[in-house]
Kinemage of the C-alpha trace (Angstrom):
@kinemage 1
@onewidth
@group {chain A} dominant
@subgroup {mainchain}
@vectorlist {calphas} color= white
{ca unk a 1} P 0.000 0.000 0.000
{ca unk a 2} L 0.921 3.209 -0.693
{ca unk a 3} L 2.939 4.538 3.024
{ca unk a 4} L 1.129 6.959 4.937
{ca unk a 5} L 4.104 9.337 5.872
{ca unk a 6} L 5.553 12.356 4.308
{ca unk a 7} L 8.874 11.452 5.644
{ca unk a 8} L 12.154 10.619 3.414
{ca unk a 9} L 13.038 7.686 3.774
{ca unk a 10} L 16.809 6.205 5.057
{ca unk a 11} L 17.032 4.338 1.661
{ca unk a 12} L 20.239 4.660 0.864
{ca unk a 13} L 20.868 6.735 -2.583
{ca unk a 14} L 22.809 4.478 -4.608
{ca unk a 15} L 22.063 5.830 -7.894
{ca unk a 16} L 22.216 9.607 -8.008
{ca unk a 17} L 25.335 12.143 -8.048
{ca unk a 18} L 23.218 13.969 -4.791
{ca unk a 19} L 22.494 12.697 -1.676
{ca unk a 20} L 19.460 13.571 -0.087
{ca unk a 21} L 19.830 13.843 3.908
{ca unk a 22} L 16.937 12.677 5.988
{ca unk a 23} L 15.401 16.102 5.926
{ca unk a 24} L 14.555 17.824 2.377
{ca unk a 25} L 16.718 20.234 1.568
{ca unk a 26} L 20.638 19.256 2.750
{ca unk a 27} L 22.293 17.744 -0.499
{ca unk a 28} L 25.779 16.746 -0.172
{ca unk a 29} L 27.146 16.126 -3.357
{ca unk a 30} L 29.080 12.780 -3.879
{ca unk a 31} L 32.692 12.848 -4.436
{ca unk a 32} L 33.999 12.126 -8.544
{ca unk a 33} L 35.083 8.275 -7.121
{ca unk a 34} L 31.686 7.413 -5.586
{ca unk a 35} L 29.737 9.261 -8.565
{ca unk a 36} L 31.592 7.467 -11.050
{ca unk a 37} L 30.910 4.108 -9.766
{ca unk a 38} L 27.582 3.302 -8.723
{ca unk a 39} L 26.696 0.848 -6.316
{ca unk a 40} L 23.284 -0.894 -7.406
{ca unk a 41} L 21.626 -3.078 -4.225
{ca unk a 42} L 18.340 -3.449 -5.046
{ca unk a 43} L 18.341 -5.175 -8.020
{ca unk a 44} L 18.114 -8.868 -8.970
{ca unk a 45} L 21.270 -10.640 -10.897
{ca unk a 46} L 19.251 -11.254 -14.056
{ca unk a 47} L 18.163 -7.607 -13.972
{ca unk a 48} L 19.828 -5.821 -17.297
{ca unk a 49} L 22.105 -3.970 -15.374
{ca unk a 50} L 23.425 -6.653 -13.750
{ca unk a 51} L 23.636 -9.419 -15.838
{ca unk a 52} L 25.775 -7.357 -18.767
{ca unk a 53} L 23.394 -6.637 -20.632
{ca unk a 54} L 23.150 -2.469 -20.619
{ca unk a 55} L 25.301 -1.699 -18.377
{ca unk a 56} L 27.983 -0.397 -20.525
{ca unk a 57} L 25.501 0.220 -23.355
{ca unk a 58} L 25.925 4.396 -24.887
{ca unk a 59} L 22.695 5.311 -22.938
{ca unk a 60} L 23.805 4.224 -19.526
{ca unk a 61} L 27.453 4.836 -19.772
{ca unk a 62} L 26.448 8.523 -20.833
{ca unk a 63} L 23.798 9.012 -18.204
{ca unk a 64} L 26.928 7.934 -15.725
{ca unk a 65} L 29.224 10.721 -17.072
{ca unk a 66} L 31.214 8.238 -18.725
{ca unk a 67} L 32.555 8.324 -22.711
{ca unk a 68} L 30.106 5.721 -24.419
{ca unk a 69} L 30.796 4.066 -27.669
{ca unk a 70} L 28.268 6.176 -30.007
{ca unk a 71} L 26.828 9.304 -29.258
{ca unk a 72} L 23.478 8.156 -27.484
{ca unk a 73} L 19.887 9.382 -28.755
{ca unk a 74} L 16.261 8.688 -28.383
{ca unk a 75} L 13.019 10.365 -28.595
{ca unk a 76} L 10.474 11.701 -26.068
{ca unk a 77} L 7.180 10.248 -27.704
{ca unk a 78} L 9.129 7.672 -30.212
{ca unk a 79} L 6.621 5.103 -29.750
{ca unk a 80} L 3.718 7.283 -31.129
{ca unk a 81} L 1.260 8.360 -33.809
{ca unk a 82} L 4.357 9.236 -35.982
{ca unk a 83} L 4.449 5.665 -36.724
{ca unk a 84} L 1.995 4.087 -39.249
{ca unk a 85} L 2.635 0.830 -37.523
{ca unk a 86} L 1.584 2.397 -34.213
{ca unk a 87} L -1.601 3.545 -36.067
{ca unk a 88} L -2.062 0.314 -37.494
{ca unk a 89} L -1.494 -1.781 -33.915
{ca unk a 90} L -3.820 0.982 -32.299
{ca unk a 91} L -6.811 0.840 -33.766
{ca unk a 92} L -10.217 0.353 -32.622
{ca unk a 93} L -8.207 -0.016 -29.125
{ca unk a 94} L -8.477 3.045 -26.419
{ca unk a 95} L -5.128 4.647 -24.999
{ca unk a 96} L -5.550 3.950 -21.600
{ca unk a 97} L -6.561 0.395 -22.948
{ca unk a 98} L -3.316 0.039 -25.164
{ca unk a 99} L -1.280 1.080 -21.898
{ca unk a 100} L -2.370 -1.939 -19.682
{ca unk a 101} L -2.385 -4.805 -22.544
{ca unk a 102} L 1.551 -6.491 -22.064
{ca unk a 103} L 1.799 -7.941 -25.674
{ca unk a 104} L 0.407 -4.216 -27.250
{ca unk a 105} L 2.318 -2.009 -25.205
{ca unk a 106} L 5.739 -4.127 -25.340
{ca unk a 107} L 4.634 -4.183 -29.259
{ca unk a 108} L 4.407 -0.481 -29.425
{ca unk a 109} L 7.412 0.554 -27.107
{ca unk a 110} L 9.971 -2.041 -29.360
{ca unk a 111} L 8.337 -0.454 -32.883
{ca unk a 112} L 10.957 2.891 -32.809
{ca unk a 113} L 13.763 0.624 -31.617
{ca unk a 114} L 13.316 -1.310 -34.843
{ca unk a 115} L 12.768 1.482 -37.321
{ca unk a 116} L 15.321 4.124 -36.401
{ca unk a 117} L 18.217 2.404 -34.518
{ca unk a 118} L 18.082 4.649 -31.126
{ca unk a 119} L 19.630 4.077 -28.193
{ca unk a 120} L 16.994 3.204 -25.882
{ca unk a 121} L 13.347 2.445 -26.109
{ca unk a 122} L 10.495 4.266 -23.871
{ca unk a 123} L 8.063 2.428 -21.893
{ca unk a 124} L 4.869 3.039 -23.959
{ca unk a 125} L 2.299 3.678 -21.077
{ca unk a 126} L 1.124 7.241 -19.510
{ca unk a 127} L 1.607 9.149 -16.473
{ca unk a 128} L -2.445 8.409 -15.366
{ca unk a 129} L -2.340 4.826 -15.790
{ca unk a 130} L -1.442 4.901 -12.045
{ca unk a 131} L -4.558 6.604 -10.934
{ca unk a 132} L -6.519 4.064 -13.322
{ca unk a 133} L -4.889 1.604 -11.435
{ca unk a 134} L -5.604 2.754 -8.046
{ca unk a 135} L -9.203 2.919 -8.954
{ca unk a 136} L -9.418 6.888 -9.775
{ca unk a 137} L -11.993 7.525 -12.538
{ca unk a 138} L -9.693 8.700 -15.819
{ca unk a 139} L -9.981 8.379 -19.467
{ca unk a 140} L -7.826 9.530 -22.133
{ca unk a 141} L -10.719 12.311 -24.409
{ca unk a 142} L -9.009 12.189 -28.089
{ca unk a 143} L -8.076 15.822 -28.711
{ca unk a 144} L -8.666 16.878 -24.962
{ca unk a 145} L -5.862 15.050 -22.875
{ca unk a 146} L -6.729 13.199 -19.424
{ca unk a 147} L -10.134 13.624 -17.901
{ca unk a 148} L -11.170 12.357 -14.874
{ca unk a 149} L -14.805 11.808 -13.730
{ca unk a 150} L -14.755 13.657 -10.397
{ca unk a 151} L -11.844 16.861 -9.816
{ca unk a 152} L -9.747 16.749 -6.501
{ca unk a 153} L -10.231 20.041 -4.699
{ca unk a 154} L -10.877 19.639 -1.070
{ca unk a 155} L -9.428 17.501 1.915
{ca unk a 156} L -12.275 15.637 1.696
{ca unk a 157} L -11.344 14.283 -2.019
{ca unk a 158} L -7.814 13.311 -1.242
{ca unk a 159} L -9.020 11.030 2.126
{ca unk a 160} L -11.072 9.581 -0.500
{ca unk a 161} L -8.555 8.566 -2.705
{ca unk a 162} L -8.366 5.067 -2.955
{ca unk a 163} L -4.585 4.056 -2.542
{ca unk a 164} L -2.458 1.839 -5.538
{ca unk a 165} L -1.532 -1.683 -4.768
{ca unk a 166} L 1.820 -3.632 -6.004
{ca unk a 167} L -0.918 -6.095 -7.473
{ca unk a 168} L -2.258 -3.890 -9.595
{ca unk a 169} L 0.421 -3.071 -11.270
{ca unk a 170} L 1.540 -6.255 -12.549
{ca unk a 171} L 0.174 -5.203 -16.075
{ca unk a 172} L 2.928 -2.636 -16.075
{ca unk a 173} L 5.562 -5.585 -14.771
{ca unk a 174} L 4.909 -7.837 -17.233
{ca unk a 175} L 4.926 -5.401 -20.247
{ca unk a 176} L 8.418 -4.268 -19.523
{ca unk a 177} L 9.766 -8.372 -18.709
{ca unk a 178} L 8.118 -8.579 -22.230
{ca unk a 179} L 9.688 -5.560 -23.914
{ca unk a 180} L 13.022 -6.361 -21.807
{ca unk a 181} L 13.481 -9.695 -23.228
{ca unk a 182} L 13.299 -8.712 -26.789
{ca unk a 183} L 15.348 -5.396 -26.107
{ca unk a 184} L 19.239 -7.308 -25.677
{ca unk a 185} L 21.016 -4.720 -24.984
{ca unk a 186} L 19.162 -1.910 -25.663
{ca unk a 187} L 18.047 -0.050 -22.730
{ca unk a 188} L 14.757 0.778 -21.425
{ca unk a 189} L 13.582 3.518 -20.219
{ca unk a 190} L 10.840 3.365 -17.084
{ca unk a 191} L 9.124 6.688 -16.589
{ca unk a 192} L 6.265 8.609 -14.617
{ca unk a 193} L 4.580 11.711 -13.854
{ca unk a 194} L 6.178 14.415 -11.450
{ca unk a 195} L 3.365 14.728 -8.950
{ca unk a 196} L 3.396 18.220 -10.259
{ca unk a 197} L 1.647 17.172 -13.001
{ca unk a 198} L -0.564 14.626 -11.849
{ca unk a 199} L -1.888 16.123 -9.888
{ca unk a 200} L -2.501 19.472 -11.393
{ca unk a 201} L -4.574 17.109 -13.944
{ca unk a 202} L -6.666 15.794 -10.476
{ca unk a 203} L -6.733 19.308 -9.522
{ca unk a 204} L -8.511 20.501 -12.443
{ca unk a 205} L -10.204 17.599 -13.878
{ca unk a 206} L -8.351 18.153 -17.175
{ca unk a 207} L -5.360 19.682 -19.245
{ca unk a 208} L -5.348 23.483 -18.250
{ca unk a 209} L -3.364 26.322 -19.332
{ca unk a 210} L -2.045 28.002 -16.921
{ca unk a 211} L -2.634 25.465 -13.593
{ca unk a 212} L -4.742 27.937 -11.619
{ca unk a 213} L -6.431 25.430 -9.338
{ca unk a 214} L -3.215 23.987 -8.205
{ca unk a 215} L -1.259 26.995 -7.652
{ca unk a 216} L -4.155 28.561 -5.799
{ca unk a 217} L -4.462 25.094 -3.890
{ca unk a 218} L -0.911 25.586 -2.709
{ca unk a 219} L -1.497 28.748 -0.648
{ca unk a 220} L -4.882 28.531 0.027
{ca unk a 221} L -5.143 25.170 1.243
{ca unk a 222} L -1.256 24.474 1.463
{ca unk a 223} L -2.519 20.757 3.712
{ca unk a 224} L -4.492 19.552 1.487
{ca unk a 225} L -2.346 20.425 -1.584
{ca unk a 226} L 0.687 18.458 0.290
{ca unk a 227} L -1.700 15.212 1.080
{ca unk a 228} L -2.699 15.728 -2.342
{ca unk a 229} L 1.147 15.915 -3.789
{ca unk a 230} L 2.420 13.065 -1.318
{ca unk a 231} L -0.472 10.596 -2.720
{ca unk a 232} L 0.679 11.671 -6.187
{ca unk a 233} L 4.360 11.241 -5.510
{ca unk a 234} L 3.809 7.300 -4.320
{ca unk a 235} L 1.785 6.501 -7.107
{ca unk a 236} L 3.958 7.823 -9.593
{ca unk a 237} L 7.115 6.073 -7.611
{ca unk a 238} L 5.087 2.962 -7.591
{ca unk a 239} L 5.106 2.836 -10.817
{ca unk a 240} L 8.595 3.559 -11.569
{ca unk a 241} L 9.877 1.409 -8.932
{ca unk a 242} L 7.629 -1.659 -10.775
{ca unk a 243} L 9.263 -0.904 -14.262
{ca unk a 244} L 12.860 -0.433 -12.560
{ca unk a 245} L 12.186 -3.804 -11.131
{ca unk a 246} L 11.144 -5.588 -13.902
{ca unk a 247} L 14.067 -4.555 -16.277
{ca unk a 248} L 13.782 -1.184 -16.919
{ca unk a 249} L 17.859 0.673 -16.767
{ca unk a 250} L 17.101 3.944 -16.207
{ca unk a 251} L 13.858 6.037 -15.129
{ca unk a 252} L 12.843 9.565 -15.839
{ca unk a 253} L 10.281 11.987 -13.881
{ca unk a 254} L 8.200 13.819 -16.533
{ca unk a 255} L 6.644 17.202 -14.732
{ca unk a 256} L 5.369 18.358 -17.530
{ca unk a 257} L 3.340 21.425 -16.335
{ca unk a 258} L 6.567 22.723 -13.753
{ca unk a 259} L 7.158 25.415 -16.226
{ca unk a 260} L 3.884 27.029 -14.904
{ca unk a 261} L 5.798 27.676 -11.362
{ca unk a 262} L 8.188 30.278 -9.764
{ca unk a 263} L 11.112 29.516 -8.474
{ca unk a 264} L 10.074 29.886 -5.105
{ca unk a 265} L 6.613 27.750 -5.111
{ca unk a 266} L 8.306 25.180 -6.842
{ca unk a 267} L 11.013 24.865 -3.549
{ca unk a 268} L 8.640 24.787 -1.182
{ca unk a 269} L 5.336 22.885 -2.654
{ca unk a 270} L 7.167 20.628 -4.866
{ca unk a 271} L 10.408 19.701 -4.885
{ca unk a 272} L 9.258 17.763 -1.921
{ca unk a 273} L 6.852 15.875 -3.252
{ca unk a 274} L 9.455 14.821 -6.542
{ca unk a 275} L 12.157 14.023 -4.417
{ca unk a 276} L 9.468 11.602 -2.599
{ca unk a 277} L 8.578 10.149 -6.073
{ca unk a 278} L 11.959 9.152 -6.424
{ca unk a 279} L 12.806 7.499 -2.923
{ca unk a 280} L 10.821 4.853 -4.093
{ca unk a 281} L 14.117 3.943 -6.489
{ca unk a 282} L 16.449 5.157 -4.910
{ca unk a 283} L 17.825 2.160 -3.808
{ca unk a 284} L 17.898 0.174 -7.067
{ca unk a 285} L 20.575 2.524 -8.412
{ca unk a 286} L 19.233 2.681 -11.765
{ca unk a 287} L 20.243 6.179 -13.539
{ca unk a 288} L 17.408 8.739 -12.732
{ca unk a 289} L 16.662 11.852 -15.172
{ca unk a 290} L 13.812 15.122 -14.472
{ca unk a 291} L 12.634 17.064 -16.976
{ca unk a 292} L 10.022 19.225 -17.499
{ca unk a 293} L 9.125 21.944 -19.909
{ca unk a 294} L 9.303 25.443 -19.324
{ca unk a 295} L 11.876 24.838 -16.548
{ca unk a 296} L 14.540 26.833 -17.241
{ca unk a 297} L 14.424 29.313 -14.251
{ca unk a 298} L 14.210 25.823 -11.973
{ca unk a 299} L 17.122 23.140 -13.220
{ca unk a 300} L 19.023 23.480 -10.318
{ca unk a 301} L 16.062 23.125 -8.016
{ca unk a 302} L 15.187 20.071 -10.464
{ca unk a 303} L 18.337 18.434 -10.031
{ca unk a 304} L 18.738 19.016 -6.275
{ca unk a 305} L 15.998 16.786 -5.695
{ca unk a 306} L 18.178 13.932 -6.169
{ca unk a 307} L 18.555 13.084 -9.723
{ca unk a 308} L 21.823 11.551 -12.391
{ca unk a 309} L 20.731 13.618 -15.017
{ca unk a 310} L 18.960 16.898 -16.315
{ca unk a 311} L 16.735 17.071 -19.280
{ca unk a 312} L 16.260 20.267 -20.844
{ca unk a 313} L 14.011 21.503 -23.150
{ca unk a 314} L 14.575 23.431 -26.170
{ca unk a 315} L 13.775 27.009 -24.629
{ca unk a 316} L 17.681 26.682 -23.419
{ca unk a 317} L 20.670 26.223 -25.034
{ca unk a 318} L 22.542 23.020 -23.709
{ca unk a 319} L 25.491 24.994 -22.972
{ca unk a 320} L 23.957 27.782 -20.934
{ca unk a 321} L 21.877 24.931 -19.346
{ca unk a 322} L 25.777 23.243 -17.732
{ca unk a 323} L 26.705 26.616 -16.424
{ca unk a 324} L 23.324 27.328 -14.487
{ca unk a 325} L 23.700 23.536 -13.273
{ca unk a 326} L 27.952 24.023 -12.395
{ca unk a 327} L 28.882 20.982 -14.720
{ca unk a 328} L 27.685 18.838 -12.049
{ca unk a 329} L 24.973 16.302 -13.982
{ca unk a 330} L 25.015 14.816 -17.302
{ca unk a 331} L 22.627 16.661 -19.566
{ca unk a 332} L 19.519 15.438 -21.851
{ca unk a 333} L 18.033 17.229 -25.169
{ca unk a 334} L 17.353 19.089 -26.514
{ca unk a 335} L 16.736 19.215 -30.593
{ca unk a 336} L 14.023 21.739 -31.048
{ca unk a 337} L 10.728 19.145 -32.267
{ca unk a 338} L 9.381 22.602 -34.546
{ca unk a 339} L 12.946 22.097 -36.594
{ca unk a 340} L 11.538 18.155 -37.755
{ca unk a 341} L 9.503 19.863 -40.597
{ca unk a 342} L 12.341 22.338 -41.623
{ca unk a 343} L 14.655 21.543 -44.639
{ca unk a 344} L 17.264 18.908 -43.984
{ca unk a 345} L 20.290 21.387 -44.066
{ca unk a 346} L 18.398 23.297 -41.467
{ca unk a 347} L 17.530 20.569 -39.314
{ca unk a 348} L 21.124 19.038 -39.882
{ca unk a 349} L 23.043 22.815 -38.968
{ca unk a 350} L 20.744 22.704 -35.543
{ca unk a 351} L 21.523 19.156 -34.548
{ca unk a 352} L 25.060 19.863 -34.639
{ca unk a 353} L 24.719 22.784 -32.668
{ca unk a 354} L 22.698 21.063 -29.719
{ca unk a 355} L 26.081 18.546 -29.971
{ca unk a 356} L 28.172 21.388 -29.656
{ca unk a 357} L 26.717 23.365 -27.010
{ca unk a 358} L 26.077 20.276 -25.133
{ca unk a 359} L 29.798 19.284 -25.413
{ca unk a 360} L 30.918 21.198 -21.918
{ca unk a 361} L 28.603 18.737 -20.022
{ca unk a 362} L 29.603 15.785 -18.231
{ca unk a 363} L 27.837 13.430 -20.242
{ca unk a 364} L 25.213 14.025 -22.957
{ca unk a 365} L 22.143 11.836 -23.945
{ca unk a 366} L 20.339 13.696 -27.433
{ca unk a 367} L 16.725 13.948 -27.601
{ca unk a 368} L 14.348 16.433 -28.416
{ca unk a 369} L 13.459 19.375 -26.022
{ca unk a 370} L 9.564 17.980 -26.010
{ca unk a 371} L 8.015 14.954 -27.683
{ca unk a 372} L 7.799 13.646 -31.637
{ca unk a 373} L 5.118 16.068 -32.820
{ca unk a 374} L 2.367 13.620 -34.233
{ca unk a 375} L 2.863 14.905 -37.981
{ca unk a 376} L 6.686 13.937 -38.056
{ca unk a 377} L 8.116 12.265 -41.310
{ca unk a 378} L 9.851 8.868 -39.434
{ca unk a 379} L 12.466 9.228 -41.839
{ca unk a 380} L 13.603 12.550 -40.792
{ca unk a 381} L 13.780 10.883 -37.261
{ca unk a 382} L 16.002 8.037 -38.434
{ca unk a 383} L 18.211 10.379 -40.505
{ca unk a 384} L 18.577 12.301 -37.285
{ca unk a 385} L 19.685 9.156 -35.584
{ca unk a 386} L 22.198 8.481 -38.539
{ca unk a 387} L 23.727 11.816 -38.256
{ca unk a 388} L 24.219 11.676 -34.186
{ca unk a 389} L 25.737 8.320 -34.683
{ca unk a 390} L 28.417 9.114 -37.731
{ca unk a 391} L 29.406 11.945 -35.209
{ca unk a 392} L 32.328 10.678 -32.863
{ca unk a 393} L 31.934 10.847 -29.240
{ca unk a 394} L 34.288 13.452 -27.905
C-alpha cells in the first residue's frame, strides 16, 4: 500500500550524483570516485544492469558521465502516432486500454527501436495509468488530454482517494519483462509523472493552461495540496519502482506542467513531493533523469531533488543549461521538435549545434526538447539518428 508518511526515507541513494539527507533540503554532493561508480543493491542478478546486458551500453554509460561508444539518442514520444505501424497496432483499441495490454504495449514501445536504430526504447504507457490503477476515474478524451470523472479540490477528495496496490500493477511488470526480453542490450527507459503534473490534472479535472487550481491550492489550502502531492508522488514512484524492477535501466520523472511555477513555489510545494517520487528507487541505483518543460528558471532546483541527469528543453541552449547547473549532472536534449519539418540542411546545422553546445557537459544523452510532434516524417527521425551516430563521441 501506498505509506502513509511524508517522511524521506533512510534508503540509501545508490544511484544519483546527490544525496538527499533525511530532511529535504541538505544535499551533499558525492565525491567524482563514488559518482563514477555506482553501487546498485536493489536489483536482482538477471536484472539488465546486472547481468551485462546495458550496463555499458551508450545510454547508460552517458547518463553515468562516462565516454560511451556512439553518441546516445532517443526520442520523447518515439513510440507514437508518428508511426503508421503504431496507427495500425492501435486501432479500434483506447489509450488507456493500449497502456495496460503487455503484448500491445511491449509491441508499441519495441516499434521505434526497430525502425530508427536509437539508443533506448520508452516504456509506452502514460503518467495516469497509475490513478486508473488505483481505482481513480480517468480516461484519455481524443483531442482533450486526461479527464477524470470527479476533480480533486478539497481535503475531503484526497481522504477519498483510494490508494495503488503492487498487485495492480503487474500489467505494467509484465509489459516491460516482455519488452526487456526482446530489447538485448538496448536499454529501457521506465518513466512517470512528477506529482506536479498529476496532480494538477486531479486538480482541475483536465489539461489546463495556466494550472490555476493547483497553484491557488498551494497557498490557500497548502494541507491539502501536500496530502494531495504526497499521494501523487507514491503513485507515480510505484510505478517507476515496478518498471525499474522488472528490467527497466534507467527512469525519468516527466513534470510536464513545472514550467507554470516560480522559483520559489516550486522549492517549497514541490520539490518535496518529486524528491518523494523518487525514494521509491532510490535504492535500485538505476540512472534517474527530471525534466520538465518550461523549466529553465528551476534546473538546479530540479536536479537538487536527487537526480543523475537533467533534461532540458529546447527554450535553453545546452550549454547555458551546464553553467546554471555548475557541470555537475550529465545533460539530456534538446533538438528543437518545430525544426523536424524544416529543410534537412536546417535541421542538420541545428543538430550539430545542440552537440556542440552540449559538449561542456559531463555526459550528454540527445533527444528532443519535447516529444515527436504527431505529424513527423519517421524518416527525418532516423536520418537524425544516422547523423548523431556518424558523429564521434568526444
Amino acid at each position: 500500500m501506498i505509506p502513509a508518511t511524508g517522511q524521506a526515507r533512510p534508503w540509501p541513494v545508490t544511484g544519483c550524483r546527490y544525496l538527499l539527507g533525511l530532511i529535504f533540503g541538505t544535499i551533499e554532493l558525492m565525491t567524482p570516485s563514488t559518482a563514477a561508480t555506482p553501487e546498485i543493491s536493489g536489483l536482482d542478478a538477471g536484472h539488465p544492469l546486472m547481468d551485462g546486458r546495458t550496463a555499458d551500453s551508450p545510454l547508460i554509460t552517458a547518463y553515468r558521465g562516462g565516454k560511451p561508444s556512439r553518441r546516445p539518442v532517443w526520442f520523447m514520444r518515439q513510440a507514437g502516432r508518428s508511426l503508421p505501424e503504431y496507427l495500425k497496432v492501435r486501432e479500434g483499441v483506447a489509450m488507456l486500454d493500449s497502456c495496460l495490454r503487455p503484448e500491445l504495449a511491449s509491441e508499441i514501445t519495441l516499434q521505434p527501436v526497430r525502425r530508427h536504430d536509437v539508443d533506448a526504447a520508452i516504456f509506452f504507457s502514460d503518467i495516469v495509468i497509475p490513478l486508473k490503477l488505483a481505482g481513480v476515474g480517468v480516461d484519455i478524451v481524443p483531442g482533450v488530454g486526461p479527464v477524470l470523472d470527479k476533480p480533486v479540490r478539497t481535503a475531503a477528495d484526497v481522504a477519498a482517494l483510494p490508494q495503488l496496490t503492487w498487485e495492480a500493477l503487474e500489467p505494467i511488470r509484465e509489459a516491460v519483462r516482455l519488452t526487456v526480453a526482446e530489447l538485448g542490450n538496448t536499454p529501457l527507459i521506465g518513466f512517470a509523472g512528477a506529482p506536479f503534473t498529476l496532480a494538477a490534472y486531479m486538480v482541475e479535472g483536465k489539461p489546463s493552461r495556466d494550472h490555476l487550481g493547483p497553484r491557488t491550492m498551494m497557498h490557500a489550502d497548502p494541507e491539502t495540496w501536500t496530502a494531495l502531492a504526497n499521494w501523487a508522488a507514491d503513485a507515480s514512484g510505484m510505478f517507476l519502482r515496478a518498471q525499474l524492477e522488472a528490467g527497466a535501466s534507467a527512469g525519468q520523472l516527466f513534470d510536464s506542467w513545472a514550467g507554470s511555477l516560480g522559483l520559489a513555489d516550486y522549492k517549497r510545494f514541490v520539490a518535496p513531493a518529486s524528491a518523494r517520487a523518487l525514494d521509491h528507487v532510490r535504492d535500485l541505483g538505476a540512472p534517474l533523469i527530471h525534466f520538465g518543460t518550461g523549466t529553465s528558471e528551476l534546473l538546479v532546483a530540479m536536479r537538487d531533488v536527487g537526480v543523475d541527469v537533467v533534461g532540458v528543453d529546447y527554450r535553453l541552449p545546452l550549454d547555458e543549461a551546464n553553467r546554471r547547473l555548475g557541470g555537475t549532472v550529465p545533460l539530456q536534449g534538446n533538438i528543437d521538435p518545430a525544426l523536424l519539418s524544416a529543410p534537412w540542411e536546417v535541421l542538420e546545422a541545428h543538430v550539430r549545434e545542440v552537440i556542440a553546445a552540449g559538449a561542456s557537459a559531463p555526459g550528454h544523452v540527445l533527444n528532443l526538447g519535447h516529444g515527436v510532434p504527431p505529424d513527423t516524417d519517421p524518416a527525418v527521425l532516423t536520418r537524425v539518428v544516422e547523423l548523431i551516430h556518424s558523429i564521434s563521441p568526444e
